[in-house]
C-alpha positions in Angstrom: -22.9 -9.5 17.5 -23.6 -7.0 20.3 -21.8 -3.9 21.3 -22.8 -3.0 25.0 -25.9 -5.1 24.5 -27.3 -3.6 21.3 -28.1 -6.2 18.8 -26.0 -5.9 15.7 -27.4 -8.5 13.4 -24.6 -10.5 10.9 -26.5 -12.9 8.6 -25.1 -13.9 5.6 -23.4 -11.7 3.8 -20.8 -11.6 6.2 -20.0 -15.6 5.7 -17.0 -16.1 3.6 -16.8 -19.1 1.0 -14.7 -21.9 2.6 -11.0 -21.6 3.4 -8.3 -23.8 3.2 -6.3 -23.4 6.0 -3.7 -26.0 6.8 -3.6 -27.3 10.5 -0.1 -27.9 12.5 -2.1 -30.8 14.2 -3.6 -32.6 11.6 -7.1 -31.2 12.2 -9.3 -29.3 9.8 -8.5 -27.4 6.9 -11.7 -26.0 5.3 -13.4 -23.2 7.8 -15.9 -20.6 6.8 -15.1 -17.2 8.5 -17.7 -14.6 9.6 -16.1 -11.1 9.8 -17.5 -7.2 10.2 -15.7 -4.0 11.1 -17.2 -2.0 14.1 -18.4 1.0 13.7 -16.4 4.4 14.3 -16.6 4.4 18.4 -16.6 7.1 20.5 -14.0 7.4 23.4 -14.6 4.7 25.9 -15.1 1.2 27.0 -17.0 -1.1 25.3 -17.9 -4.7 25.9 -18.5 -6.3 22.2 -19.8 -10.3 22.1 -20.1 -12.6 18.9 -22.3 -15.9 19.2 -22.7 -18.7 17.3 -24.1 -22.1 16.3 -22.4 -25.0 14.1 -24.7 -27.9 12.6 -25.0 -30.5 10.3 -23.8 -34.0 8.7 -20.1 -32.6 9.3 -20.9 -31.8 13.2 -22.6 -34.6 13.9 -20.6 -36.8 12.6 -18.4 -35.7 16.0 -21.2 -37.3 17.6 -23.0 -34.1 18.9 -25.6 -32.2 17.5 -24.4 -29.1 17.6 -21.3 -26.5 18.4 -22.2 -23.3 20.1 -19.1 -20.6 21.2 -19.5 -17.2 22.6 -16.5 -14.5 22.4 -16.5 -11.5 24.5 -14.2 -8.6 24.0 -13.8 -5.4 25.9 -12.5 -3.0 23.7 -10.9 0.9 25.2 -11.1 3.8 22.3 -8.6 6.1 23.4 
């Protein structure tokens, strides 16, 4: 995780155990969830991203070796 570009390491001790989540679609139902609260921020914009990588039998079973997302949020303390 950044927050305005400063490196904010999650390894694994923010990794829950598996979830079972049931899907409308028929999909999935066992996801692992990373999760951290932010520090108190100061008043103003910020611009916090989250990357990641998915791998393994379960991935590339899909036929690809590997899942990669990146979510950006811009976040206003008021």
């Amino acid at each position: 995780m950044t927050i305005d570009g400063h490196r904010c390491p999650l390894g694994p001790l923010y990794l829950s155990r598996p979830v079972t989540t049931p899907q409308g679609d028929g999909g999935g139902t066992h996801f692992l969830l990373l999760g951290a609260f932010l520090p108190a921020l100061a008043l103003g914009t910020y611009t916090i991203a989250v990357g990641g990588w998915v791998f393994g039998a379960v991935v590339k079973s899909t036929g690809i070796a590997y899942e990669h997302e990146d979510l950006i949020y811009t976040v206003t303390v008021m």
